[in-house]
TIMIKOL-87652 format. One record per residue (C-alpha): residue in one letter; x, y, z. Coordinates in steps of 0.02 Angstrom, whole numbers, plus 50000, padded with zeros to 5 digits. Last residue first. Layout:
// TIMIKOL-87652
AXYZ
...
This chain:
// TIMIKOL-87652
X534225062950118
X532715058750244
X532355043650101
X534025037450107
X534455036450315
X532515029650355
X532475016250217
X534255012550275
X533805012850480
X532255004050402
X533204987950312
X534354985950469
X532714985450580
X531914972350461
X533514962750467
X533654960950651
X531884957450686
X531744944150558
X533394938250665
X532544940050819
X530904931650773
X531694915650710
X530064902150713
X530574898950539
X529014896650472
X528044913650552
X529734920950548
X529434922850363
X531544921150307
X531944942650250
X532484940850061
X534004947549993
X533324959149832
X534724968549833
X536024969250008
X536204989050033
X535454994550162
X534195001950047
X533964983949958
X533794973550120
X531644980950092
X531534975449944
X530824988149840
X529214990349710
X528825007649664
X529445005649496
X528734991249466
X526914994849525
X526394994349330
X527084977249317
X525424967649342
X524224970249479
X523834955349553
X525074943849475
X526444953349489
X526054958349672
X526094940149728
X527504936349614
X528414950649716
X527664944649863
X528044927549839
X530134933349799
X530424943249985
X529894955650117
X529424967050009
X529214985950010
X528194999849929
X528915015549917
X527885032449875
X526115023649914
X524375031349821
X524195017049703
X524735002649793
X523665008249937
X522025012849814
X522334994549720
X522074986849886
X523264979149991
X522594963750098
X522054966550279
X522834960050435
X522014971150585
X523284980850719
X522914985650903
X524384997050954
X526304996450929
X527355002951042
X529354995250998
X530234994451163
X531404979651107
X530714966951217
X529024973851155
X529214971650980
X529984953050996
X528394949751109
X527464955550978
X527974946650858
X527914931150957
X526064934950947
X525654936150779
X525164954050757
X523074955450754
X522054944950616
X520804952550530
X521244945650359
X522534932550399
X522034923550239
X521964935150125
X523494937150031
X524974949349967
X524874959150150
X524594975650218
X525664990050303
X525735007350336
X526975023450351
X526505041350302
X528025051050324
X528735068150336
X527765076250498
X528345061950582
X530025069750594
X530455069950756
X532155058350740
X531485046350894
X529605046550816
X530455042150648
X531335027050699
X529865021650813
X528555022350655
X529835015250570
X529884997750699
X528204998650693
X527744996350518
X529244984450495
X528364974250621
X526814975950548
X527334970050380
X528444955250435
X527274945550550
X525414948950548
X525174957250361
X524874939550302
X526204936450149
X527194952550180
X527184971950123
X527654989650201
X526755005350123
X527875019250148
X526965037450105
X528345051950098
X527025065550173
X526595079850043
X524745070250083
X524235068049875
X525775057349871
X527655060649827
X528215063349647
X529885055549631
């Protein structure tokens, strides 16, 4: 794999609004990598498939989720990937099946290889993480999304 223009392995993170999902795998790998020291190595980000939290801050039962588990996380705005993100990222990582179409749509197939669920590193293929935002289930999205970057985190430091 040839990694981006920063030598840093850049993670670009992906969901519906970029205010559930997205930032809280954002954080949650930002933590994972501050505790191991090695923040020298990555480049890690999020956006979202669609527009229409643009602006918006983290949903705010996700951020109480982040905070019960000690996760910092600082002022954050929703914004839609750009071309320029997809472009420049290393890995970029779903959430689940709309944001593959999402992508597909958008930007055709030439992201493929890029393209990763995020269950897939710990093993469980494309298994979709539920959008906490219908569900209501913050813990469990929370669960999954920190089992998916302990993998991320284990494979790409390999």
């Amino acid at each position: 794999m040839t990694l981006a223009k920063s030598d840093k392995i850049k993670i670009l993170f992906l969901c519906t609004g970029n205010i559930c999902r997205s930032p809280m795998a954002e954080y949650i790998l930002k933590e994972m990598v501050r505790n191991k020291h090695v923040e020298d190595l990555y480049e890690v980000c999020s956006a979202a498939c669609s527009s229409e939290e643009e602006g918006n801050d983290i949903y705010p039962p996700a951020k109480r989720v982040l905070n019960k588990y000690k996760i910092p996380f600082g002022k954050h705005r929703a914004h839609k990937v750009s071309e320029v993100e997809m472009s420049e990222a290393d890995y970029i990582i779903i959430m689940d099946n709309w944001n593959y179409r999402s992508l597909n749509y958008r930007f055709g197939k030439r992201y493929d290889n890029k393209i990763r669920y995020l269950l897939s590193f710990s093993g469980e293929g494309s298994r979709e993480i539920s959008d906490p935002w219908y569900t209501g289930d913050f813990e469990t999205a929370f669960d999954e999304i920190s089992r998916g970057c302990e993998a991320l985190l284990e494979q790409t430091l390999s």
